[in-house]
Residue frames as qw, qx, qy, qz and C-alpha x, y, z in Angstrom:
[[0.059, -0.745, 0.552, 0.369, 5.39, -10.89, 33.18],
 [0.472, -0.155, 0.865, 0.069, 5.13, -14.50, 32.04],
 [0.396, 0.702, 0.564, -0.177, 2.27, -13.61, 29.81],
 [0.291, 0.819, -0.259, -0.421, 3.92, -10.41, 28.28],
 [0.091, -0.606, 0.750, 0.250, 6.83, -12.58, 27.57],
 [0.478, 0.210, 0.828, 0.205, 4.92, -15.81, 25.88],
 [0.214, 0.823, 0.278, -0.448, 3.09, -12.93, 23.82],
 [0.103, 0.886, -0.328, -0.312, 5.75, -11.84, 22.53],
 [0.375, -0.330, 0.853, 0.149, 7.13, -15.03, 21.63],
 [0.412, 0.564, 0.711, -0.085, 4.12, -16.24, 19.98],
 [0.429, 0.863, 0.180, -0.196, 4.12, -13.08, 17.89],
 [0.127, -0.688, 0.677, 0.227, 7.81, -13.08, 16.81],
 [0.453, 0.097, 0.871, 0.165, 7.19, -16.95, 15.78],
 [0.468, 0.733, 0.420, -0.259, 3.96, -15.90, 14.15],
 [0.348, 0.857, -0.259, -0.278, 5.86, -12.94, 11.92],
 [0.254, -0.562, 0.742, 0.263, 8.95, -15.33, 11.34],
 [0.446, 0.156, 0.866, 0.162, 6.81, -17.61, 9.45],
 [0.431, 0.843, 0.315, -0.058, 5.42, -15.00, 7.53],
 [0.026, 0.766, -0.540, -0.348, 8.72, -13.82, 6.60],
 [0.546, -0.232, 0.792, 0.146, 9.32, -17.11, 5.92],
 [0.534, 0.532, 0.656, 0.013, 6.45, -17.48, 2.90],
 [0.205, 0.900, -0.160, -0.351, 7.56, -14.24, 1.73],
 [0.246, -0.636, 0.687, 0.251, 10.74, -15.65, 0.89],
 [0.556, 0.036, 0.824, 0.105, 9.46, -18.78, -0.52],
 [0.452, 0.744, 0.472, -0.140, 7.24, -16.67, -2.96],
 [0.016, -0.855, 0.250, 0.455, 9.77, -14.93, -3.79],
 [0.476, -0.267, 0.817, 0.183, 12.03, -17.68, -4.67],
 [0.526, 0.373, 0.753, 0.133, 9.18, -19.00, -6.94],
 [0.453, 0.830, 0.125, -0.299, 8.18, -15.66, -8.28],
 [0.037, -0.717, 0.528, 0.453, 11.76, -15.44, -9.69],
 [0.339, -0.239, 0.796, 0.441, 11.48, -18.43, -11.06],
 [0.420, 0.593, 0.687, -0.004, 7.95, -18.42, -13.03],
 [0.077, 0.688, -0.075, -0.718, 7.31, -16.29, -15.89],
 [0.861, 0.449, -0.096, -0.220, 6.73, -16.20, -19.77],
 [0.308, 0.706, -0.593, 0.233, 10.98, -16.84, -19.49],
 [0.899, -0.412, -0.131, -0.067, 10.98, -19.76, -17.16],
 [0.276, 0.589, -0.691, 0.316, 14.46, -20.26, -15.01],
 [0.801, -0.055, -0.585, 0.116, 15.04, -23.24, -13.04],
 [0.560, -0.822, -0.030, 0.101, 15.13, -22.88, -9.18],
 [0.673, -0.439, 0.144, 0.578, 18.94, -23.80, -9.15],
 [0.369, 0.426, 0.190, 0.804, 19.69, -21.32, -12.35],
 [0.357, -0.873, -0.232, -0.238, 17.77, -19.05, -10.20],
 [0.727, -0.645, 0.088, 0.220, 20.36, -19.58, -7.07],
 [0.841, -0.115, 0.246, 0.469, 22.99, -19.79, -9.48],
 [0.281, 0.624, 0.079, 0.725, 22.65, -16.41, -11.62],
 [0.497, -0.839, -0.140, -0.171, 22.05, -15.13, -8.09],
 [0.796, -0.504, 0.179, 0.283, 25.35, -16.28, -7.13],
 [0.042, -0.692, 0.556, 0.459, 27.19, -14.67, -10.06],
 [0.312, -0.172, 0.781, 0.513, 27.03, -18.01, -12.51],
 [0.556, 0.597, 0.445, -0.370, 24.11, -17.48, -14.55],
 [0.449, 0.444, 0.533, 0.563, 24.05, -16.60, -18.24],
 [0.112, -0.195, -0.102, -0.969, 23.29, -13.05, -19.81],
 [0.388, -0.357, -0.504, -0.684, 20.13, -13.88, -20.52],
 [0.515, -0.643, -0.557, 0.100, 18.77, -15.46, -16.84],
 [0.292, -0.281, -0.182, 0.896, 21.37, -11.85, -14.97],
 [0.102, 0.016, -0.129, -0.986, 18.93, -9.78, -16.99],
 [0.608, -0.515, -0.512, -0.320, 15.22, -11.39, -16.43],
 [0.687, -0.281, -0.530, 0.411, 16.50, -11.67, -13.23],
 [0.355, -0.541, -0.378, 0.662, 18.13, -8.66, -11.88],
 [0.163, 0.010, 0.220, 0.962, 16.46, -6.16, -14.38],
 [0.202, -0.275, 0.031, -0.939, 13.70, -7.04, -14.12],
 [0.555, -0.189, -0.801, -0.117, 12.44, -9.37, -11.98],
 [0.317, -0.092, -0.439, 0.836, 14.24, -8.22, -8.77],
 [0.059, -0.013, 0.108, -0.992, 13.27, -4.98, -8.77],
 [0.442, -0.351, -0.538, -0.626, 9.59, -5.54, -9.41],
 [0.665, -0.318, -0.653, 0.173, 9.62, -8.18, -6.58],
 [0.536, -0.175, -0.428, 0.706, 10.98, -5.44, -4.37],
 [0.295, -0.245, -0.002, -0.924, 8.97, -2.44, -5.25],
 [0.611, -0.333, -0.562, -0.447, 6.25, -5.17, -4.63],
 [0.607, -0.496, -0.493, 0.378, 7.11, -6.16, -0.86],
 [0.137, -0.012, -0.083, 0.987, 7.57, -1.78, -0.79],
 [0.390, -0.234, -0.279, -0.846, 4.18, -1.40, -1.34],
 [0.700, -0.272, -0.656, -0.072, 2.51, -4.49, 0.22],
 [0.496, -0.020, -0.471, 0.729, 4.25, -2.89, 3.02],
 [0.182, -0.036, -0.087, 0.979, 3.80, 0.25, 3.10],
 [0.619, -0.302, -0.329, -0.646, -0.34, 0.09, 2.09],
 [0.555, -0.185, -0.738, 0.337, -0.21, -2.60, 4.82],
 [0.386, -0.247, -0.461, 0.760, 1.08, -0.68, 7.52],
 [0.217, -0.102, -0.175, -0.955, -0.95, 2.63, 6.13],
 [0.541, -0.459, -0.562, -0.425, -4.35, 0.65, 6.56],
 [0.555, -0.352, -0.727, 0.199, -3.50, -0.10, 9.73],
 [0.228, -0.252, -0.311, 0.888, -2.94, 3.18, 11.28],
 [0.349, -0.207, -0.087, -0.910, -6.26, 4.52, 9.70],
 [0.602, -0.275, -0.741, -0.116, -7.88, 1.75, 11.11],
 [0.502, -0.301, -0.587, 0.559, -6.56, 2.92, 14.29],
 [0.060, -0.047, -0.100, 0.992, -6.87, 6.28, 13.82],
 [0.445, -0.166, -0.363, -0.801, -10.54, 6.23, 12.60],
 [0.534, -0.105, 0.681, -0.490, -11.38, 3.71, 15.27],
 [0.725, 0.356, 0.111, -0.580, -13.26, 1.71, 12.18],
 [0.627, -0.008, 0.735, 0.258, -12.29, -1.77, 10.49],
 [0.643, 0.568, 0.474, 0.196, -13.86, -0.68, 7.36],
 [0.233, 0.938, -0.122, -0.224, -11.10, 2.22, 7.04],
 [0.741, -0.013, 0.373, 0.559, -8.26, 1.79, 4.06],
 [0.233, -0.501, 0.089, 0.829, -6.75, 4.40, 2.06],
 [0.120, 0.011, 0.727, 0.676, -8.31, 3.28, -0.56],
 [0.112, -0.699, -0.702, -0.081, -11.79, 3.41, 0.52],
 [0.116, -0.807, -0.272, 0.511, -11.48, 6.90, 2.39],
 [0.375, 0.913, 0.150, 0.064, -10.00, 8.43, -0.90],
 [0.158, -0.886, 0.296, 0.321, -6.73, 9.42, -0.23],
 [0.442, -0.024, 0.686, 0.578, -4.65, 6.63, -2.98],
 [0.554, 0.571, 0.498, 0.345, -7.64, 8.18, -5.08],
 [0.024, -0.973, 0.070, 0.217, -6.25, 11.95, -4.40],
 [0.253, -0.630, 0.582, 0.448, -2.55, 10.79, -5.19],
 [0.472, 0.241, 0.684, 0.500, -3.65, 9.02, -8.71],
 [0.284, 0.901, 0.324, -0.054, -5.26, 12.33, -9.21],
 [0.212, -0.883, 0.244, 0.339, -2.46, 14.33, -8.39],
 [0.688, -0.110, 0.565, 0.442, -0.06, 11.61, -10.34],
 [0.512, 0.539, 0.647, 0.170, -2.28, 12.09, -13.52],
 [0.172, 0.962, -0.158, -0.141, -2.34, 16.25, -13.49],
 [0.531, -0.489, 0.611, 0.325, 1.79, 15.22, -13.13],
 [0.496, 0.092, 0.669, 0.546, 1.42, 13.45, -16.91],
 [0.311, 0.877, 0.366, 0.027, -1.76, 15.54, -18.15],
 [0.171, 0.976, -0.137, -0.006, 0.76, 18.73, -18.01],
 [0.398, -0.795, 0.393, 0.234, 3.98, 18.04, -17.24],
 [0.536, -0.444, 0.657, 0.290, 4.92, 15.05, -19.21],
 [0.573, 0.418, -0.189, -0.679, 2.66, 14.85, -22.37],
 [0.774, 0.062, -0.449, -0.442, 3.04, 11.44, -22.52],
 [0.659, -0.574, 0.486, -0.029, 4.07, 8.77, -19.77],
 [0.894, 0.214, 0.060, 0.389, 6.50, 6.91, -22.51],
 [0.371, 0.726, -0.300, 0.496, 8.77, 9.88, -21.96],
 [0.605, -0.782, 0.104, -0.113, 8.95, 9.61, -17.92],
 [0.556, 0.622, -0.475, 0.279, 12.33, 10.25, -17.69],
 [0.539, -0.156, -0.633, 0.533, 14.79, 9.63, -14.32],
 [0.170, -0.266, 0.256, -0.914, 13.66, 13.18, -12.77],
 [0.650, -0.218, -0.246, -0.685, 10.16, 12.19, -13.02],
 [0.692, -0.167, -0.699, -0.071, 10.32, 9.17, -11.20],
 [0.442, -0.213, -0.620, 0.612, 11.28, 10.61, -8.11],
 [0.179, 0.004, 0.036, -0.983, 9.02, 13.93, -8.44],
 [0.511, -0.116, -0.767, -0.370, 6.24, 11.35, -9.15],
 [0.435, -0.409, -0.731, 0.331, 5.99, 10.20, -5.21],
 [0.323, -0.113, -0.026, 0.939, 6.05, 13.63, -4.52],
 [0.338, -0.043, -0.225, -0.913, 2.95, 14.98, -6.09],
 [0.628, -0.271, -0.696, -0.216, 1.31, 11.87, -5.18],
 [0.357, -0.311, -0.665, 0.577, 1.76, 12.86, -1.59],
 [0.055, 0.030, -0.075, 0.995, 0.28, 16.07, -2.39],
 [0.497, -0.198, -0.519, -0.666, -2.59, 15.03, -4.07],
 [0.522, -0.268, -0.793, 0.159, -2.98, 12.40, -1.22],
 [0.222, -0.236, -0.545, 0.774, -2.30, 15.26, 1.69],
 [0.152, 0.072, -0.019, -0.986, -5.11, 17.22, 0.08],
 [0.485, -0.338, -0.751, -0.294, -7.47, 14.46, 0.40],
 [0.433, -0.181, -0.657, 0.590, -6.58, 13.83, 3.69],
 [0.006, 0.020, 0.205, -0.979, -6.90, 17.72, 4.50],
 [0.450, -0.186, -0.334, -0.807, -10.57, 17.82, 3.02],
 [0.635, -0.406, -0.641, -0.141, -11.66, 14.40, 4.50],
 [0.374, -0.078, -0.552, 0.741, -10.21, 16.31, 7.96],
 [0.038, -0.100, -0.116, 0.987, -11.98, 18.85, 7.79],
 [0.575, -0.071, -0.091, -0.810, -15.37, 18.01, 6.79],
 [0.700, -0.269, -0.658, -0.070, -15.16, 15.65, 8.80],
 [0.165, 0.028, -0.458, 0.873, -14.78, 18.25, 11.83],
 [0.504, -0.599, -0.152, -0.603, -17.48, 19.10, 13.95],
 [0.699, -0.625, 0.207, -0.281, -16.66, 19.54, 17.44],
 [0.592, -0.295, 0.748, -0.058, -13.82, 16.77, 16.81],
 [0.660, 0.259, -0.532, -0.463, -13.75, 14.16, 14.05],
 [0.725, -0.248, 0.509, -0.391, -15.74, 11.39, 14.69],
 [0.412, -0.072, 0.900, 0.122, -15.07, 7.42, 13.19],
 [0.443, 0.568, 0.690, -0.068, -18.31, 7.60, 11.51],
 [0.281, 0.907, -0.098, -0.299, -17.93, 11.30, 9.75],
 [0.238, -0.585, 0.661, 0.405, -14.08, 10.15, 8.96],
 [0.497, 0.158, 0.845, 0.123, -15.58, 6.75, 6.98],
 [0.469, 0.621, 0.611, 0.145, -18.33, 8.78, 5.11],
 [0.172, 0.938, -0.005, -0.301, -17.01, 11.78, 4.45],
 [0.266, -0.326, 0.736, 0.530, -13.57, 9.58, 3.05],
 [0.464, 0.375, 0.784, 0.168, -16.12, 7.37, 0.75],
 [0.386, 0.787, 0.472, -0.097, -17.01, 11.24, -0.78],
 [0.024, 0.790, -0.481, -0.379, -13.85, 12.46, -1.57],
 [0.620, -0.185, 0.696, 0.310, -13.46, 9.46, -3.16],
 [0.518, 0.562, 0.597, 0.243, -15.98, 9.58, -5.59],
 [0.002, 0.925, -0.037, -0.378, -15.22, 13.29, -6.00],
 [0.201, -0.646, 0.629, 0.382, -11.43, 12.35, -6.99],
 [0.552, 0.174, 0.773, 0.261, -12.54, 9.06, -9.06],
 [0.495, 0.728, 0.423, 0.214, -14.77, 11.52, -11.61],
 [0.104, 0.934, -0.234, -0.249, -12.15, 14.42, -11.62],
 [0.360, -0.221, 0.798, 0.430, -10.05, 11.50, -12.76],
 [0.491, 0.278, 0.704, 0.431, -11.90, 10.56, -15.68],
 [0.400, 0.891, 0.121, -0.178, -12.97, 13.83, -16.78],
 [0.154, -0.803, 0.446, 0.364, -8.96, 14.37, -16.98],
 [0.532, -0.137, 0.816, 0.180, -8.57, 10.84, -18.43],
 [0.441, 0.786, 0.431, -0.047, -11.17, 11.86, -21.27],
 [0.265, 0.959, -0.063, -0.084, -8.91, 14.45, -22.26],
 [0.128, -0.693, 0.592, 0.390, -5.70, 13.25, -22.98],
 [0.565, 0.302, -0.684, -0.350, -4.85, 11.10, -26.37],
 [0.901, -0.251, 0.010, -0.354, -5.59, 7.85, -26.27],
 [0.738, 0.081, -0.642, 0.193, -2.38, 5.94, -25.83],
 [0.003, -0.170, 0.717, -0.676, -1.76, 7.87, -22.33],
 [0.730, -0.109, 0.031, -0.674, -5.78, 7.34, -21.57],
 [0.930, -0.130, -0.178, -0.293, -4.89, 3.49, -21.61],
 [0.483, 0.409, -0.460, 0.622, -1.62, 4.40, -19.62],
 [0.123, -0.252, 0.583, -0.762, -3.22, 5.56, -17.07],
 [0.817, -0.156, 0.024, -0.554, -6.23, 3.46, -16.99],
 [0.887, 0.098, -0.437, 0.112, -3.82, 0.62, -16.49],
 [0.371, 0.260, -0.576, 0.681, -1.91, 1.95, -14.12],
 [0.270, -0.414, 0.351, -0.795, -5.02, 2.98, -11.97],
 [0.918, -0.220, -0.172, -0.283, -6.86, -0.13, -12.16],
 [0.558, -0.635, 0.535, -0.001, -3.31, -0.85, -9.64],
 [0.923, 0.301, -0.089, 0.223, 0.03, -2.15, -12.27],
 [0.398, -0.823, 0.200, 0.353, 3.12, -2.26, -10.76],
 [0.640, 0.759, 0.083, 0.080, 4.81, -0.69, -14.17],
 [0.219, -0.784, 0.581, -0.007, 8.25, 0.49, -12.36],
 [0.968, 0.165, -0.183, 0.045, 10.58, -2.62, -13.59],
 [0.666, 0.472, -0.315, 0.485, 13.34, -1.43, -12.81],
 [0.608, -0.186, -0.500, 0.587, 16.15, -0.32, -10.01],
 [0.119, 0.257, -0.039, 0.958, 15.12, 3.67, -9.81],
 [0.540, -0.417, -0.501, -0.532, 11.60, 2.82, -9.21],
 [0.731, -0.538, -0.400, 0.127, 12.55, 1.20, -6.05],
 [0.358, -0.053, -0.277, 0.890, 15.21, 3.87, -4.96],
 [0.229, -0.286, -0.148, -0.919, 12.61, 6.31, -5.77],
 [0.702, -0.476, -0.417, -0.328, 9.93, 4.24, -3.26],
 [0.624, -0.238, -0.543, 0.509, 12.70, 2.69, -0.73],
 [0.092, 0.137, -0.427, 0.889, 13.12, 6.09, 1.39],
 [0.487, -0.381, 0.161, -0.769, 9.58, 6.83, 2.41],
 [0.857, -0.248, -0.412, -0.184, 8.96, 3.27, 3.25],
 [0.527, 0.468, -0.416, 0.574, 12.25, 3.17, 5.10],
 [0.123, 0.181, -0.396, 0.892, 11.48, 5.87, 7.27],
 [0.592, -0.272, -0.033, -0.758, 7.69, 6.21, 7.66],
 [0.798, -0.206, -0.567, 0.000, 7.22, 2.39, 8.86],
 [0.594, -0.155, -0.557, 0.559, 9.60, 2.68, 11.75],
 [0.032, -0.168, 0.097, -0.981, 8.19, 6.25, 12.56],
 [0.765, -0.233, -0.439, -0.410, 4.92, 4.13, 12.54],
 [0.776, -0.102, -0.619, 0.066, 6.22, 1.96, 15.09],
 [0.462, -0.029, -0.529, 0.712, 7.08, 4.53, 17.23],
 [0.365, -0.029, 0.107, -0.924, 3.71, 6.09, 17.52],
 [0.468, -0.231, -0.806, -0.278, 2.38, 2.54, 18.08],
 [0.172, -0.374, -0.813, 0.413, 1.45, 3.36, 21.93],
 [0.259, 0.194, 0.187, -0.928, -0.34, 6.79, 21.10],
 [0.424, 0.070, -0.857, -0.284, -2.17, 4.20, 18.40],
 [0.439, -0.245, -0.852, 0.147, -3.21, 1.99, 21.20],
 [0.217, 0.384, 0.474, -0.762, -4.57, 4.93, 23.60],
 [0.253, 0.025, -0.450, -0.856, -6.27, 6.11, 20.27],
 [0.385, -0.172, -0.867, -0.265, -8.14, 2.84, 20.06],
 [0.159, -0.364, -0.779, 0.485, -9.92, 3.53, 23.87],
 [0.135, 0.747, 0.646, 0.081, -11.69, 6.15, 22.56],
 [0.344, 0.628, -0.047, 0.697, -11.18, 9.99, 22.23],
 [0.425, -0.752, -0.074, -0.498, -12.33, 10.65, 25.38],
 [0.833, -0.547, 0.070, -0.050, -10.49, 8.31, 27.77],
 [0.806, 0.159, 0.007, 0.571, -7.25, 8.62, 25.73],
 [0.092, -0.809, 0.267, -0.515, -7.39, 13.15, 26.57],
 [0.530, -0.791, 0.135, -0.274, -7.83, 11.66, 30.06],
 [0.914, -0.099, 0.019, 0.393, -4.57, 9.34, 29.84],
 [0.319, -0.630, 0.300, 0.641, -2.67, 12.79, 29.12],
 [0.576, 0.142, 0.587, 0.551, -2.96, 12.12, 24.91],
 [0.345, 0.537, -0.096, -0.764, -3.44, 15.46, 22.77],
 [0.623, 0.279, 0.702, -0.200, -5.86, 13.43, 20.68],
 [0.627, 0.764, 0.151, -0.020, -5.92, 15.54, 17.39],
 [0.018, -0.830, 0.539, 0.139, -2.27, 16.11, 17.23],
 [0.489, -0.218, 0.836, 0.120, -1.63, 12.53, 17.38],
 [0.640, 0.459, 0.612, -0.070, -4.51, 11.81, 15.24],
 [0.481, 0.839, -0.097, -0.237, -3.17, 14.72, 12.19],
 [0.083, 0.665, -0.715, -0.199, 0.78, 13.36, 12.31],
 [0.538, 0.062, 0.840, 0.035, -0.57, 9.51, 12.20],
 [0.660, 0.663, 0.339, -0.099, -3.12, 10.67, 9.30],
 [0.121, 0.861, -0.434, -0.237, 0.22, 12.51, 7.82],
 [0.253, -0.369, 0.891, 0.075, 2.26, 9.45, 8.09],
 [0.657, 0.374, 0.653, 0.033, -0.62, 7.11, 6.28],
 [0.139, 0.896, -0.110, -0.407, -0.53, 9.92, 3.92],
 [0.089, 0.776, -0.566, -0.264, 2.80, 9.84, 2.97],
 [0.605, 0.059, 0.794, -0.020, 2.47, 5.53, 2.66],
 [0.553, 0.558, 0.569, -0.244, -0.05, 5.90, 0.41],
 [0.550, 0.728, 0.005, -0.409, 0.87, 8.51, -1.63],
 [0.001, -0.707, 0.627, 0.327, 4.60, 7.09, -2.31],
 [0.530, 0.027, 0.848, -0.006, 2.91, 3.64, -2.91],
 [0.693, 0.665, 0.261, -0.095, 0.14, 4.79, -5.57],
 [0.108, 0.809, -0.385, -0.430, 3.21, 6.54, -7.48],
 [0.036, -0.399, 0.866, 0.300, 4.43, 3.58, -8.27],
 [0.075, -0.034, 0.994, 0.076, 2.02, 0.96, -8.04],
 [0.324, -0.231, -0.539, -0.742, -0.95, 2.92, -9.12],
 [0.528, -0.367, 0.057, -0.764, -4.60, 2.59, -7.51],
 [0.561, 0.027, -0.827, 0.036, -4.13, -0.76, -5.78],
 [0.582, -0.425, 0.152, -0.676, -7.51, -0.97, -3.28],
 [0.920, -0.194, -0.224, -0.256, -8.34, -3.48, -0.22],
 [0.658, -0.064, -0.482, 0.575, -4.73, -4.54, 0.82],
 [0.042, -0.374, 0.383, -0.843, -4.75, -1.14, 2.95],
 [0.736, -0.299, 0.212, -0.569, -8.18, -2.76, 4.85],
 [0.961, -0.049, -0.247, -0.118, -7.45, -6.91, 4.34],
 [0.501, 0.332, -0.645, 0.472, -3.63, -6.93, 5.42],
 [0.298, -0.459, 0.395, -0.738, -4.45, -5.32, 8.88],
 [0.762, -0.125, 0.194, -0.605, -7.22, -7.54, 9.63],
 [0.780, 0.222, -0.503, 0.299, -4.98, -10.59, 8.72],
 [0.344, 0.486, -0.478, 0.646, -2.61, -9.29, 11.26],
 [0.384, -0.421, 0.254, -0.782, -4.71, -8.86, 13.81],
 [0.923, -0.121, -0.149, -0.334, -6.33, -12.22, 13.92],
 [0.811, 0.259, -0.384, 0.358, -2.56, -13.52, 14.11],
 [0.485, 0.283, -0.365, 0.743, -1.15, -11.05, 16.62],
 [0.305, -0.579, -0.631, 0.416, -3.53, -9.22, 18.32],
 [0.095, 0.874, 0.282, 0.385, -4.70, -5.63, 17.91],
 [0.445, -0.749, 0.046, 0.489, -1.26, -4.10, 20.11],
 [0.523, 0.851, -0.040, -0.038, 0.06, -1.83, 17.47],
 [0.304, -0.732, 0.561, 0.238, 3.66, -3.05, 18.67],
 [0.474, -0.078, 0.865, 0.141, 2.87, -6.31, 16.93],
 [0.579, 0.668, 0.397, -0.248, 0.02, -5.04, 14.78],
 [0.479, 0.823, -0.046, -0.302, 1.90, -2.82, 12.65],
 [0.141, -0.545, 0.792, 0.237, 5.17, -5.01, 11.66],
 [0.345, 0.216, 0.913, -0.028, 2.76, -7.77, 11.18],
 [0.474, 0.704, 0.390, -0.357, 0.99, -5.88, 8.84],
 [0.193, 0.729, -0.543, -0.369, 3.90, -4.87, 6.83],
 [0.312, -0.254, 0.903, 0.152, 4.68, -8.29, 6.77],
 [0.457, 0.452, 0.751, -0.153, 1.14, -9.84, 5.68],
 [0.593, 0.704, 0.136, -0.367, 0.48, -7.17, 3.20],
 [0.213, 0.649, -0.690, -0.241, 4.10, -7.67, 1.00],
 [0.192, -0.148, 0.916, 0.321, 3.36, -11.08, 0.88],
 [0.521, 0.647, 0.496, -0.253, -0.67, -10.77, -0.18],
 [0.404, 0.864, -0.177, -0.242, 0.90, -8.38, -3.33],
 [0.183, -0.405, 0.841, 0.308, 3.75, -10.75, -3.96],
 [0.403, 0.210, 0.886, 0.097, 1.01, -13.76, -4.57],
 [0.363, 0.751, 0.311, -0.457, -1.03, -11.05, -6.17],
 [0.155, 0.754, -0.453, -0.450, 1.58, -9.96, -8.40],
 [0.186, -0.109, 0.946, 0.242, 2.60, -13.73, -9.37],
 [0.413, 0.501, 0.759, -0.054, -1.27, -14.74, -10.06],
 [0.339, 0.835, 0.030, -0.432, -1.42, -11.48, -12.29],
 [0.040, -0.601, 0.704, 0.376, 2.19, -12.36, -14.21],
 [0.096, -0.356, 0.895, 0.250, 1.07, -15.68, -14.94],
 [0.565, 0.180, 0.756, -0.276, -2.06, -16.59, -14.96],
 [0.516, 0.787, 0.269, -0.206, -2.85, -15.19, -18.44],
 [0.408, -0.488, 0.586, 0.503, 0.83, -15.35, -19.28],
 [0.474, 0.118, -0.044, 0.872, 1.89, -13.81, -21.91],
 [0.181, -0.693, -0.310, -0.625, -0.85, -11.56, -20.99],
 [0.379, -0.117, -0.657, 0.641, -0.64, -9.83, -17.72],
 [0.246, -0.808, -0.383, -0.374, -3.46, -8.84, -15.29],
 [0.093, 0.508, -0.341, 0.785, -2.79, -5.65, -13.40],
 [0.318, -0.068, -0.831, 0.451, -2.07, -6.53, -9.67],
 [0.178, 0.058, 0.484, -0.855, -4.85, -4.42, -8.19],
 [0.672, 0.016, -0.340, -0.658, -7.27, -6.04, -9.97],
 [0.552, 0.176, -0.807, 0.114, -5.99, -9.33, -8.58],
 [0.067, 0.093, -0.611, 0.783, -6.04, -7.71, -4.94],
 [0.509, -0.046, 0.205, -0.835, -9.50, -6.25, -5.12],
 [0.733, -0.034, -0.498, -0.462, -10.82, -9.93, -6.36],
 [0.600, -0.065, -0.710, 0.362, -9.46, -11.21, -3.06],
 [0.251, -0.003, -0.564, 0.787, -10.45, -8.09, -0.94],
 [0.423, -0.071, -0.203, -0.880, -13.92, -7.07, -2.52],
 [0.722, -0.428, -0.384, -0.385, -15.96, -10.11, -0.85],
 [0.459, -0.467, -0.494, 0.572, -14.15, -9.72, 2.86],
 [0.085, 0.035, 0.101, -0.991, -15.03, -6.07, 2.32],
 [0.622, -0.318, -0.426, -0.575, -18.63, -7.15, 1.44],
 [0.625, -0.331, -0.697, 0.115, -18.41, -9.64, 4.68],
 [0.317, -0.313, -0.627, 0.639, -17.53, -7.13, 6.71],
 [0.286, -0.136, -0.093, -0.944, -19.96, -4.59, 5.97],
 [0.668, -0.258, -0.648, -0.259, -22.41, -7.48, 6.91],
 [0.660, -0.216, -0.561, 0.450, -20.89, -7.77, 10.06],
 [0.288, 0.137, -0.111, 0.941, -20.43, -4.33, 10.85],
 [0.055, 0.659, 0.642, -0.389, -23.36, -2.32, 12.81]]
């Protein structure tokens, strides 16, 4: 009992100091930018005394960015982790198994027909956006399920049969991308190469519910999770219906994923590097894993998002490019590692 209960302590400390850095990054992100604002003008348009000009960098579009950004960081977080579990396999993220590339497919048909250009994406669209992106995503999913069935769906089928829907979905993107004019063609090739482009307050109203709800729905399907992990076999014999658990957990990354790419486009690696943070810090109990993943990824995509805003200031490099240069040699290490 003494053990459960320093455990838990130790992980509670652990996440409190990662909340903690969040916060600090925040702090700074608000204040850096081509528009510098002084910490205290920061605190102080925060508090109502600011000027026009720092109330609108600030809470038009600073804010909101910051906040779609710890929505996503989240929400790909927590998604990695639960294919991780679910596939039994460290090297599984949504991005690698295809399913963020099924919801930038789906996004893309979404502008190819619907909107003829994405400078028109009015208020509808923004919330019909997550929406098709879950489709596109659930119809990855469905395929990588399914041909990855035989007898069951093993870790190993789940990994390579994700890695071929991927490429599937990556060249039915660019045939689609080929065909539309060229300003949306470098609209959406910015947004997939992972830019959070939402600036504003709809963006995040139009993200905040699935995160909201799917995270803590996550957290209550951390102990079927944790049988998962013992293997299919010895989790039937604990009483677990093994593919039932395993289709509403793959449902629930799903829906992560797809309501993240909507916004923040094709943004690979934080679904496989947050986890595996977390873990090293907390341990691999999904009670602690998967909060501690939310936590770890929203602040990896905060610093992401800052080193993208500024380094090249006034030029800005799109955050998933940022991500994947931090997640594309610990994905190379662990494929090294990996039997």
């Amino acid at each position: 009992m003494e053990w459960i209960q320093n455990k838990l302590r130790k992980s509670f400390f652990i996440m409190s100091i990662i909340a903690l850095f969040i916060i600090i990054s925040l702090f700074m992100s608000l204040n850096m930018g081509v528009i510098r604002i002084a910490p205290m003008d920061v605190l102080k348009t925060i508090a109502g005394y600011g000027t026009e000009k720092q109330e609108l960098v600030l809470f038009d579009f600073r804010l909101p960015r910051l906040i779609i950004a710890l929505l996503i960081g989240a929400g790909l977080g927590v998604a990695g982790a639960i294919l991780q579990g679910v596939a039994q396999n460290e090297l599984a993220d949504p991005g690698i198994l295809g399913i963020n590339a099924g919801a930038g497919f789906a996004v893309v048909l979404f502008i190819f027909f619907f909107q003829g250009s994405t400078a028109s994406l009015g208020m509808l669209s923004i919330f019909v956006m997550p929406f098709f992106a879950f489709i596109g995503a659930f119809v990855a999913a469905f395929f990588i399920y399914i041909l990855a069935w035989k007898k069951g769906v093993t870790p190993t089928r789940l990994i390579l049969v994700g890695i071929g829907i991927n490429a599937a979905f990556a060249a039915a993107l660019i045939i689609f991308q080929l065909k539309m004019n060229p300003n949306d063609f470098m609209q959406a090739a910015i947004w997939l190469s992972g830019s959070i482009w939402g600036t504003n307050w709809k963006f995040v109203l139009a993200t905040l519910p699935w995160v909201i709800l799917l995270i803590p729905l996550t957290l209550y399907k951390a102990r079927y999770l944790n049988v998962l992990n013992l293997g299919d076999s010895l989790a039937t014999g604990l009483g677990a219906d093994v593919e039932r658990e395993r289709r509403i957990l793959l449902l629930i990354a799903v829906g992560l994923s797809g309501s993240c790419v909507a916004v923040g486009g094709g943004i690979a690696f934080l679904g496989l590097v947050a986890p595996h943070i977390a873990r090293m810090l907390v341990g691999p109990k999904h009670q602690f894993l998967i909060p501690a993943s939310a936590l770890v990824g929203a602040f990896i995509l905060i610093i992401a998002d800052m080193i993208g805003r500024n380094l090249l200031a006034p030029s800005e490099i799109p955050v998933g490019i940022v991500v994947s240069v931090l997640g594309a040699p610990y994905f190379i290490y662990l494929l090294m590692r990996t039997n």
